[in-house]
DSSP file (Angstrom, degrees, kcal/mol; ACC not computed):
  #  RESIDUE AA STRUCTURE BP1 BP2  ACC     N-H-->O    O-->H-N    N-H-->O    O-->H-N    TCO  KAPPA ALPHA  PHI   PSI    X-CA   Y-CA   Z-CA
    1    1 A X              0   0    0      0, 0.0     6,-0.1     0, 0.0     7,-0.0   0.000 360.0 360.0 360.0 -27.7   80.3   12.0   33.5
    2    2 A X        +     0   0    0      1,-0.2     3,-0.1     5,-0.0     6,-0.0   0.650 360.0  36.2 -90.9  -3.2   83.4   11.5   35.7
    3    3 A X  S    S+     0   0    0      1,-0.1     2,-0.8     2,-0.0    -1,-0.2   0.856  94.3 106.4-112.3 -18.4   83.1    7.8   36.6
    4    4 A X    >>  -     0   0    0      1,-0.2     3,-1.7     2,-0.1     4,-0.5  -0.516  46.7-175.8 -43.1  84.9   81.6    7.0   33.2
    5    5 A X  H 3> S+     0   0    0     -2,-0.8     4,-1.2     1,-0.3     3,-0.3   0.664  87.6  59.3 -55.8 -15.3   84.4    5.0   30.9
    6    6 A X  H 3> S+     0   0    0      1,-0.2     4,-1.9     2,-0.2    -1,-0.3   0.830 106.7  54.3 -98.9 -22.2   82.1    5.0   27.9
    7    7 A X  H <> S+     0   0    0     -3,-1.7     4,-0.5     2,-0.2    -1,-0.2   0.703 107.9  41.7 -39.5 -42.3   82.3    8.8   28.4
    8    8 A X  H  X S+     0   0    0     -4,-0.5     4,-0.9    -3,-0.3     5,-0.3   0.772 119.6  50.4 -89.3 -50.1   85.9    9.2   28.4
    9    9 A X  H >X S+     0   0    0     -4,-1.2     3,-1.9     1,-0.2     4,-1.9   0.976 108.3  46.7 -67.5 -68.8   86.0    6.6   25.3
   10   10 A X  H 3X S+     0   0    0     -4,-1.9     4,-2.0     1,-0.3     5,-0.3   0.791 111.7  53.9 -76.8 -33.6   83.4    8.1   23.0
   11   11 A X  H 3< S+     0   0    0     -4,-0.5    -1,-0.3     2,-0.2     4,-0.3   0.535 112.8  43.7 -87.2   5.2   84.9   11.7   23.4
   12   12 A X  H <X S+     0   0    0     -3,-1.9     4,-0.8    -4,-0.9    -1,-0.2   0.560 107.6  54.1 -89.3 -24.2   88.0   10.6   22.5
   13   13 A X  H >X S+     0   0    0     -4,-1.9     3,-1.0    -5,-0.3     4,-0.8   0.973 112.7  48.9 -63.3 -43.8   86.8    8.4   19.6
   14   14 A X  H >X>S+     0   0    0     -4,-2.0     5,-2.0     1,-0.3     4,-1.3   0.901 111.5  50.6-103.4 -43.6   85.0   11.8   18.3
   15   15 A X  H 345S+     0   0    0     -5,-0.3    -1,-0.3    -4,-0.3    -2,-0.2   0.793 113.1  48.7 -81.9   0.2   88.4   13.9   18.8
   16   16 A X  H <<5S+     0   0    0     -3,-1.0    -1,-0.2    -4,-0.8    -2,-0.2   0.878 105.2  48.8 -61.7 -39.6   90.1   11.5   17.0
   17   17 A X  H <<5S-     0   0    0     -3,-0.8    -2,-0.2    -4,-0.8    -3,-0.2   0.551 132.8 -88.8-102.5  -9.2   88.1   11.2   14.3
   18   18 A X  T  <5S+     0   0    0     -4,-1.3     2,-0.5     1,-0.3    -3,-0.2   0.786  73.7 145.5 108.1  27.3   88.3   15.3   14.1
   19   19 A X      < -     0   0    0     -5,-2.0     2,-0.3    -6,-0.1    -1,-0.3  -0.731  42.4-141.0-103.1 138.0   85.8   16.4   16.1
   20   20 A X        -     0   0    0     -2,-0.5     2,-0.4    22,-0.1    21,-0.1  -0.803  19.5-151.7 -93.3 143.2   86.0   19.5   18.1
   21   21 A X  E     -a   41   0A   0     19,-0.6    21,-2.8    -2,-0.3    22,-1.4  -0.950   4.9-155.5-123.2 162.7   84.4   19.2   21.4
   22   22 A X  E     -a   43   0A   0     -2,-0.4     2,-1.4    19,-0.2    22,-0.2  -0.918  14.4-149.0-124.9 119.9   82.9   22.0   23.3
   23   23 A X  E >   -a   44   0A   0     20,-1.4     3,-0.8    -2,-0.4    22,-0.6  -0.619  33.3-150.0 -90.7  93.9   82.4   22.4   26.9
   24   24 A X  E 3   +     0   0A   0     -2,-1.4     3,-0.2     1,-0.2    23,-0.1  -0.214  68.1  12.1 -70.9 166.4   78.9   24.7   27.2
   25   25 A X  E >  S-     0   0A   0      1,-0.2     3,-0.7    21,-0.2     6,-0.2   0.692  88.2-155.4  53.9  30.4   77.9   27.1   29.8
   26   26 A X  E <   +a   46   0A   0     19,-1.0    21,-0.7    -3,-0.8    -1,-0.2  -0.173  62.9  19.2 -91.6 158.6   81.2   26.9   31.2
   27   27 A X  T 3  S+     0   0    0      4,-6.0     2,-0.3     1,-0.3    -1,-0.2   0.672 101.8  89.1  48.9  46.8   81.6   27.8   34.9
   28   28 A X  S X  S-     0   0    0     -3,-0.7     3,-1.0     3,-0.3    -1,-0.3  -0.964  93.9 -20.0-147.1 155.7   78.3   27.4   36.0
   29   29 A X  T 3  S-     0   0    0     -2,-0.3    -2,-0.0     1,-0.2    -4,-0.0  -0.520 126.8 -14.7  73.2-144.3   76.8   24.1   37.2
   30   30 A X  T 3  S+     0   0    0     -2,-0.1     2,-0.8     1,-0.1    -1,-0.2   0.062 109.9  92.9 -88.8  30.5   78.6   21.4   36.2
   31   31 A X    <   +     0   0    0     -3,-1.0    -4,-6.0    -6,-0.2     2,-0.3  -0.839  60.2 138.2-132.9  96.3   80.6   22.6   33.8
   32   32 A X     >  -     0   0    0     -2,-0.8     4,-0.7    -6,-0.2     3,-0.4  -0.748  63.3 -77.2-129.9 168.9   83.9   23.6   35.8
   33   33 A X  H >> S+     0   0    0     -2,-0.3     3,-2.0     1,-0.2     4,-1.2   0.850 117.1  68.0 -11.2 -72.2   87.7   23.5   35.7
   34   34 A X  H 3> S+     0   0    0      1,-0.3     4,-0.6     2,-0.2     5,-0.3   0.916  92.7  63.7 -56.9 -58.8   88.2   20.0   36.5
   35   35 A X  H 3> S+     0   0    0     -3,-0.4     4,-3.9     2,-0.2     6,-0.3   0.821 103.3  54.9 -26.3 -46.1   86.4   18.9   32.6
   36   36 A X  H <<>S+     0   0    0     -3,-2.0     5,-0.5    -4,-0.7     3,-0.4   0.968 112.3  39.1 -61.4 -65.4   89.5   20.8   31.0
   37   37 A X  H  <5S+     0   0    0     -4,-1.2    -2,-0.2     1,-0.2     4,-0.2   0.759 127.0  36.3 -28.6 -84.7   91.5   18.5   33.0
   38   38 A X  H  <5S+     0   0    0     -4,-0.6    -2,-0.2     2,-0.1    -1,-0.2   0.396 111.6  42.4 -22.2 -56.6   89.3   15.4   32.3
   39   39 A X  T  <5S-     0   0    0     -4,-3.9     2,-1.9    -3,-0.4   -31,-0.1  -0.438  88.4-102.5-120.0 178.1   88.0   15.5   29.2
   40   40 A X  T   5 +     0   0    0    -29,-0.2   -19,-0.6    -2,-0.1     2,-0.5  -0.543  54.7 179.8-107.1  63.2   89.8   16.4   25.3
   41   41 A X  E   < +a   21   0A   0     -2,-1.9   -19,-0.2    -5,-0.5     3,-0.1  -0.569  16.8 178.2 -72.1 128.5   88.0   19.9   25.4
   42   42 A X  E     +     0   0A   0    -21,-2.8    40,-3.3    -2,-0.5     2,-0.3   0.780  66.1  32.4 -50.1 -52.1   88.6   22.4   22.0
   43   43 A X  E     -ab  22  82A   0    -22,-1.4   -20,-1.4    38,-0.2    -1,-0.2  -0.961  67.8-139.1-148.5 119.1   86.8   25.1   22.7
   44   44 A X  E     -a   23   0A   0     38,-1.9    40,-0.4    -2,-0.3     2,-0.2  -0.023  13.4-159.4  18.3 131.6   85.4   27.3   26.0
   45   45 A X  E     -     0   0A   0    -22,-0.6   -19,-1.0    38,-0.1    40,-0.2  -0.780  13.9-147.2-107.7  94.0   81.8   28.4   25.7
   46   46 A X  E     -ac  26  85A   0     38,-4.3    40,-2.5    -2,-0.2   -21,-0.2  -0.424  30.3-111.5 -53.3 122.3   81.6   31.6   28.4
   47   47 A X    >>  -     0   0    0    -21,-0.7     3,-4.8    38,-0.1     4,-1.2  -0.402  21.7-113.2 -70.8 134.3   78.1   31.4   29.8
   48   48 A X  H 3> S+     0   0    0      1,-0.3     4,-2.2     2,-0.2     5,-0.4   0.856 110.0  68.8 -26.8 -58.1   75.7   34.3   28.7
   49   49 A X  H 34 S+     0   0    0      1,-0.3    -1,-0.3     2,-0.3     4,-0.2   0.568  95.3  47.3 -56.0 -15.1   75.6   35.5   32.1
   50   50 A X  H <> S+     0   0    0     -3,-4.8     4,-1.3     2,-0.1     3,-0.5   0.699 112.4  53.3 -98.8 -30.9   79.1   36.7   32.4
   51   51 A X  H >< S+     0   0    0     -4,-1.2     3,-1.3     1,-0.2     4,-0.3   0.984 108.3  54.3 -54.3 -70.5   78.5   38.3   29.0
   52   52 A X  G >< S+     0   0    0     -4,-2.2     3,-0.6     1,-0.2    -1,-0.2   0.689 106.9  50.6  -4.6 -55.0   75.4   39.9   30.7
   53   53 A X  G >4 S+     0   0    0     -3,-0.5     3,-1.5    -5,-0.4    -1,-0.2   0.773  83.1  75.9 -71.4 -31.8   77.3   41.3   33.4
   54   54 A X  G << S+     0   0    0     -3,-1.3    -1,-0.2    -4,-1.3    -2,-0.2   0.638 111.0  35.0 -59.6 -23.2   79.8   43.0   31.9
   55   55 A X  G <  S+     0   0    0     -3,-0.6    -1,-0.3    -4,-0.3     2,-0.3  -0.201 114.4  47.1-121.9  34.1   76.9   45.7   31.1
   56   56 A X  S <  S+     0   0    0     -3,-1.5    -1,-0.1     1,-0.3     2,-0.1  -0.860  86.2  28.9 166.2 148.7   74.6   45.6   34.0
   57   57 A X  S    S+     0   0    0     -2,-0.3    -1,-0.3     4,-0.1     5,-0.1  -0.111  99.0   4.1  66.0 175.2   74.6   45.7   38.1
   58   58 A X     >  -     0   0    0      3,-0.1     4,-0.9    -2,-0.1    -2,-0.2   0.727  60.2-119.7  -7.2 164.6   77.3   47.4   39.9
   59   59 A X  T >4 S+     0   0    0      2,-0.1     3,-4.7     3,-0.1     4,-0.2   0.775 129.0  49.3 -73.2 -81.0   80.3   49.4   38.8
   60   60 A X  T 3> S+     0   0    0      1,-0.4     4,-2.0     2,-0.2     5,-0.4   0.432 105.7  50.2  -9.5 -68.8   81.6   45.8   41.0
   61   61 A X  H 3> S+     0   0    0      1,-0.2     4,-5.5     2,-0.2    -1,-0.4   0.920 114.8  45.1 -34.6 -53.9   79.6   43.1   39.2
   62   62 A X  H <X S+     0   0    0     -3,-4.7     4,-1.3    -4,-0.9    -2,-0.2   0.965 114.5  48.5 -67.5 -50.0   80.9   44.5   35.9
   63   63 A X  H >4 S+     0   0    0      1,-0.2     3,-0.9    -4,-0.2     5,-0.4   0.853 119.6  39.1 -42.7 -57.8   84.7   44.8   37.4
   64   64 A X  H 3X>S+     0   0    0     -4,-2.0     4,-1.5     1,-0.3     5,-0.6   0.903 111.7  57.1 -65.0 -40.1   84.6   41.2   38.7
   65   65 A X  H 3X5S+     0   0    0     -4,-5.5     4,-1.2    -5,-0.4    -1,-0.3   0.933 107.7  48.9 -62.0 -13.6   82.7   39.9   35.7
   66   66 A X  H <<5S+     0   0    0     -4,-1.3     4,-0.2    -3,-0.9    -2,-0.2   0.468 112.8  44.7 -92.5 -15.1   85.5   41.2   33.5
   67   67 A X  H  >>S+     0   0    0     -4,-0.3     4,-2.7     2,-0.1     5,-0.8   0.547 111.9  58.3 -99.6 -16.5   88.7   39.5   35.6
   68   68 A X  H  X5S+     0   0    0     -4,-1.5     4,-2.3    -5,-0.4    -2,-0.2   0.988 102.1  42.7 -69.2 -34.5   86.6   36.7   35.7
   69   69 A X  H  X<S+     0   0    0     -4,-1.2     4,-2.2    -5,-0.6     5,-0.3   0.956 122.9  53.5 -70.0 -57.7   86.2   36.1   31.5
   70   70 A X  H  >5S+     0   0    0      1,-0.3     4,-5.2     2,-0.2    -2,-0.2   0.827 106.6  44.1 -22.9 -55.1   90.4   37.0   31.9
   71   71 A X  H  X>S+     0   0    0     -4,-2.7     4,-3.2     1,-0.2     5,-0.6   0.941 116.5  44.4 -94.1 -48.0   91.0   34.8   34.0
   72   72 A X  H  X<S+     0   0    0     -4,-2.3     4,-3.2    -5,-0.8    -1,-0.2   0.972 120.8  47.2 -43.3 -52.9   88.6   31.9   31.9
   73   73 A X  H  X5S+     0   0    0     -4,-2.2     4,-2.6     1,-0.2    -2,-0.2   0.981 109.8  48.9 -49.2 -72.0   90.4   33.2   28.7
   74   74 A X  H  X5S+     0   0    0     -4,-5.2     4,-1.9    -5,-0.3    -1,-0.2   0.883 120.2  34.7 -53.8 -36.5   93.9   33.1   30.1
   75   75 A X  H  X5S+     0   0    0     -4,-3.2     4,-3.7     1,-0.2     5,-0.5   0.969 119.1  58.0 -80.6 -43.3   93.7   29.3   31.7
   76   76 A X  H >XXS+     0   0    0     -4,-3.2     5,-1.8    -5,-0.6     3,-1.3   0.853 114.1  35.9 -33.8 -60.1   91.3   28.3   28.4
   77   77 A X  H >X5S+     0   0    0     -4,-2.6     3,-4.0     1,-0.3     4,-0.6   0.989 111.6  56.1 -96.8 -65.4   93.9   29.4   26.0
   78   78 A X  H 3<5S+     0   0    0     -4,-1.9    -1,-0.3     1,-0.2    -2,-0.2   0.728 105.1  54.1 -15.0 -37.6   96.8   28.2   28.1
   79   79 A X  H <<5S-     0   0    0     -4,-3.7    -1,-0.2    -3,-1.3    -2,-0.2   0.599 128.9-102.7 -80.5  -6.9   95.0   24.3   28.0
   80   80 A X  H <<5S+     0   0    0     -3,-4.0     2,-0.4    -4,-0.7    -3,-0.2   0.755  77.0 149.6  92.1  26.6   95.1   25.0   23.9
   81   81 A X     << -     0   0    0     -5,-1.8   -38,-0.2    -4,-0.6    -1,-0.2  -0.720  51.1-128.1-103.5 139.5   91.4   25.8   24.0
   82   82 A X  B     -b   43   0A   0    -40,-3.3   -38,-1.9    -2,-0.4     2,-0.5  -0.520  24.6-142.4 -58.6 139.9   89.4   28.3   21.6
   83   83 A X        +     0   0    0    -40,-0.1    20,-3.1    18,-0.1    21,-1.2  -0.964  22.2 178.8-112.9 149.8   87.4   30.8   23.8
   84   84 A X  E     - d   0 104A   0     -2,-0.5   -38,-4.3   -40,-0.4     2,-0.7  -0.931  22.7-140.9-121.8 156.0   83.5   31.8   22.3
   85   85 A X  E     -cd  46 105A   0     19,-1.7    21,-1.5    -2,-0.4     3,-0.4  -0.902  15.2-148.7-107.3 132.7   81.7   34.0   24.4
   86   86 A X  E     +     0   0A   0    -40,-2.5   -35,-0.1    -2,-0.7   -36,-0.1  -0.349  68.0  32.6-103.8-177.0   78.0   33.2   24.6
   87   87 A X  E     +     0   0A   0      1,-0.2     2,-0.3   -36,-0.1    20,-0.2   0.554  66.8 167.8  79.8 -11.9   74.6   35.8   25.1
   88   88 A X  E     + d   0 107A   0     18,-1.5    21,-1.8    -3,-0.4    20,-0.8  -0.249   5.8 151.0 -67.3 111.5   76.4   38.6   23.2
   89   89 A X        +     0   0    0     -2,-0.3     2,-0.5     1,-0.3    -1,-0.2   0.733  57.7  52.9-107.5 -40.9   73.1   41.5   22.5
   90   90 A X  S >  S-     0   0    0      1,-0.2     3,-2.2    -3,-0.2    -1,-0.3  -0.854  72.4-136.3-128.4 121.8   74.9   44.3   22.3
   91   91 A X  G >> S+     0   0    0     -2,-0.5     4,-1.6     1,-0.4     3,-1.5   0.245 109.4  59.3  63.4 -75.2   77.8   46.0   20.6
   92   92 A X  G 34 S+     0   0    0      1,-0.3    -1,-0.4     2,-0.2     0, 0.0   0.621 107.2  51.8 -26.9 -42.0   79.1   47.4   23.7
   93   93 A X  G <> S+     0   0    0     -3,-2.2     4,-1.0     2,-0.2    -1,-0.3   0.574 112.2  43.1 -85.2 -29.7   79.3   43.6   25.0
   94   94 A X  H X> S+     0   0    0     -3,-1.5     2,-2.1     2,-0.2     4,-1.4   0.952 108.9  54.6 -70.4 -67.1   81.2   42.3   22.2
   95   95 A X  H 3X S+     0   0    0     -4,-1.6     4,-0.7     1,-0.3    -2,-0.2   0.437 114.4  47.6 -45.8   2.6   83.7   45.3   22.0
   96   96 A X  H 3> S+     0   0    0     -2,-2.1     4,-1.8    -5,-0.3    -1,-0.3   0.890 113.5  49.0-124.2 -83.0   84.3   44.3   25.9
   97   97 A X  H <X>S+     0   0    0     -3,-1.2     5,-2.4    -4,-1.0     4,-0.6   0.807 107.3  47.0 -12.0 -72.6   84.7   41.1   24.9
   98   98 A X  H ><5S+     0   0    0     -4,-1.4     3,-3.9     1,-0.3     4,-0.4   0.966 110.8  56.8 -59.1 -70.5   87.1   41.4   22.0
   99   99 A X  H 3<5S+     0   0    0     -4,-0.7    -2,-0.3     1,-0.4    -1,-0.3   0.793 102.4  55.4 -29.5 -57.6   89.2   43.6   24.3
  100  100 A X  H 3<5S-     0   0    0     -4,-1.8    -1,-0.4     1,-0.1    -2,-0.2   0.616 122.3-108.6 -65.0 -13.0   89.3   40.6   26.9
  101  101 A X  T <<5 +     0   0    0     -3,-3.9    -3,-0.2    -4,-0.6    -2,-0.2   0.827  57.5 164.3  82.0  23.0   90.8   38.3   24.1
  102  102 A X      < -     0   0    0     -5,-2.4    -1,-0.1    -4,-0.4   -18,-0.1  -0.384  35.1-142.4 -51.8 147.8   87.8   36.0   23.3
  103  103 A X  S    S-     0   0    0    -20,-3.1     2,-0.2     1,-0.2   -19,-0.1   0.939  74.1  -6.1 -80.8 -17.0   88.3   34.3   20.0
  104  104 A X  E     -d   84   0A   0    -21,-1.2   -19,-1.7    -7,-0.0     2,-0.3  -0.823  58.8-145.6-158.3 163.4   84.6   34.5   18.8
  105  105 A X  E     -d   85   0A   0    -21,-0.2     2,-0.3    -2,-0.2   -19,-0.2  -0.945   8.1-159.5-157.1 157.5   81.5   35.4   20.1
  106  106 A X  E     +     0   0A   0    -21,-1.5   -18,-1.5    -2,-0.3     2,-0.3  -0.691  47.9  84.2-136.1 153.1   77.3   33.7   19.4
  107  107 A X  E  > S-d   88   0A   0      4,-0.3     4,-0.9    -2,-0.3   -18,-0.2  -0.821  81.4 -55.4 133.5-141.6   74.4   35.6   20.1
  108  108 A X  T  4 S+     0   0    0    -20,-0.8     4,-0.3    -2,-0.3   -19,-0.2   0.831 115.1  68.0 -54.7 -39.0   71.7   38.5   19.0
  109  109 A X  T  4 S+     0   0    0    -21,-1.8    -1,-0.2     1,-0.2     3,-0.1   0.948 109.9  36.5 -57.7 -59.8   73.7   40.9   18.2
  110  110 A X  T  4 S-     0   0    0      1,-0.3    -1,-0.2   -22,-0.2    -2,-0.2   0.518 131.6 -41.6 -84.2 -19.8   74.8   38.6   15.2
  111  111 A X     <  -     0   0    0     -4,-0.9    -4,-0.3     2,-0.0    -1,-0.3  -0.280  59.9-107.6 141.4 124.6   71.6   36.9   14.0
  112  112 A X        -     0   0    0     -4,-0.3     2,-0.2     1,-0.2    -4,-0.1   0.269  62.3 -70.6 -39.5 146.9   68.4   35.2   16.1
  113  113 A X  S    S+     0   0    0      1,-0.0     2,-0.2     0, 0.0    -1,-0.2  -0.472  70.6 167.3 -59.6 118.5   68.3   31.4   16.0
  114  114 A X        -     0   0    0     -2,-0.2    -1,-0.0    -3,-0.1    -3,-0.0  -0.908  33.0 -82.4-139.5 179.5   67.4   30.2   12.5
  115  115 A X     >  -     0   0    0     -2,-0.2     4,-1.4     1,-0.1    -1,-0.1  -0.177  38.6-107.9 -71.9-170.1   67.2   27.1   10.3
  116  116 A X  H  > S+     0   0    0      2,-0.2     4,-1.2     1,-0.1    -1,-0.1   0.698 118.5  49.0 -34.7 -36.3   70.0   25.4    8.3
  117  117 A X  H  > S+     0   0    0      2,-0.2     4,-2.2     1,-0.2    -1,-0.1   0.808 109.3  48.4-100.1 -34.4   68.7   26.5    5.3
  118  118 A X  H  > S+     0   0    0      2,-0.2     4,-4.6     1,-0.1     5,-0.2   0.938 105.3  61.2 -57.7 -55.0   68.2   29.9    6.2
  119  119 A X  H  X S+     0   0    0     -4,-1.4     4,-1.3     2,-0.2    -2,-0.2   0.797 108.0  46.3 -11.4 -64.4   71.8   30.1    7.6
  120  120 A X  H  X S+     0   0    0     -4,-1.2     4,-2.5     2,-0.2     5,-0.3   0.898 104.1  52.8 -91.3 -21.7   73.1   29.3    4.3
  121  121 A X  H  X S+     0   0    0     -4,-2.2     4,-3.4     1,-0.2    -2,-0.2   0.972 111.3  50.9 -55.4 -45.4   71.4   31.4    2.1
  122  122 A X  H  X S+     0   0    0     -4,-4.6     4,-1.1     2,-0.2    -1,-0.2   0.821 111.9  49.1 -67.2 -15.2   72.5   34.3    4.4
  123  123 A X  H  X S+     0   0    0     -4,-1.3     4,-2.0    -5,-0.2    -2,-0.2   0.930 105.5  55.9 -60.2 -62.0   75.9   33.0    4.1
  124  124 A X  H >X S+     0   0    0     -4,-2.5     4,-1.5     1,-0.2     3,-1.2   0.961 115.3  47.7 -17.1 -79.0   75.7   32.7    0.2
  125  125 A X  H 3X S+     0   0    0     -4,-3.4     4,-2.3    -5,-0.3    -1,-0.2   0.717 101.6  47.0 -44.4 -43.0   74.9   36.0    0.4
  126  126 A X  H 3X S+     0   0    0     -4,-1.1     4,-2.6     2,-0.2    -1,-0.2   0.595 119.8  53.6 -75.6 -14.8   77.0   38.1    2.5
  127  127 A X  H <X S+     0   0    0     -4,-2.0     4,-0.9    -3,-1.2     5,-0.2   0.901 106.3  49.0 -81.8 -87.1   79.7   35.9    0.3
  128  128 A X  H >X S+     0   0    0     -4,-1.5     4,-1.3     1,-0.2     3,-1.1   0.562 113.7  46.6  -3.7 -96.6   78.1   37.0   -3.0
  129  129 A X  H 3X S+     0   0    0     -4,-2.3     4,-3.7     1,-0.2     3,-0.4   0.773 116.5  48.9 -20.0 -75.6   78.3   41.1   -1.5
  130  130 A X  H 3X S+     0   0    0     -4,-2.6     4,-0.6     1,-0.2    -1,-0.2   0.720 110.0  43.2  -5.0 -76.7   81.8   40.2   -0.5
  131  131 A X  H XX S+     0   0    0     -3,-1.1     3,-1.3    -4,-0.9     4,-1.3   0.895 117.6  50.6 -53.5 -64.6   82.9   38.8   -3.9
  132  132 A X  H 3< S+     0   0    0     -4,-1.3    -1,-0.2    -3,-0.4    -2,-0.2   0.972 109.3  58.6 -54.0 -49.8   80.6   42.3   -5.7
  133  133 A X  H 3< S+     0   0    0     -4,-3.7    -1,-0.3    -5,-0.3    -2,-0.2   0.720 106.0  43.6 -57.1 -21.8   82.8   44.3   -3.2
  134  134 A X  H <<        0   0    0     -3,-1.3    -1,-0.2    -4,-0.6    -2,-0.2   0.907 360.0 360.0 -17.4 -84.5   86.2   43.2   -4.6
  135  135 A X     <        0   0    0     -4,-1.3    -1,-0.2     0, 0.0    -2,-0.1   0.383 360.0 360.0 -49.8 360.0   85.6   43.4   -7.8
């Protein structure tokens, strides 16, 4: 991706045009630091696996996994970036989360992979309940 011009060119055509782009998994693989620099990133995606941690291994693992989402958070939002935290299953792992400053957070806890269609109908709904609760 980094010696590629049509790379650099097409993700700039797409944030022009008002597209947010999102740098997945990030800080693991190839999906490091230098992209924020690089590329016209929006938005953070914390890989599942720090989310993971935060609840499981060591008193250590958890400690380090928790400066480590900080430390993603703090440079993310400095670069002007949204952070979402990905992997989230349990309640304990968002509240952890939210506490760390994430803006938003994907996973089980909040609803299983489904289609489009399903998606909005539970959306429809939960509006609909909303709207009842108002009133």
């Amino acid at each position: 991706m980094f010696d590629n011009p049509d790379v650099h060119a097409v993700l700039k055509q797409l944030s022009e045009f008002g597209c947010r782009i999102a740098l997945d998994d990030f800080s693991t693989g190839y999906s490091s630091l230098s992209y924020l620099n690089r590329f016209p990133v929006d938005i953070v995606k914390v890989d599942q696996s720090f989310t993971r941690s935060l609840t499981t291994g060591t008193a250590d693992i958890r400690r380090k996994s928790r400066m480590l989402i900080k430390g993603i958070r703090t440079i993310s939002h400095q670069m002007g970036c949204t952070v979402v935290a990905e992997g989230i299953e349990t309640k304990e792992q968002w509240e952890l989360l939210r506490k760390l400053g994430l803006d938003f957070g994907q996973g089980y806890l909040f609803s299983r992979p489904m289609p489009i269609e399903n998606m909005l109908l539970m959306l429809e709904m939960e509006s609909e309940a909303k709207a009842t609760n108002l009133a």
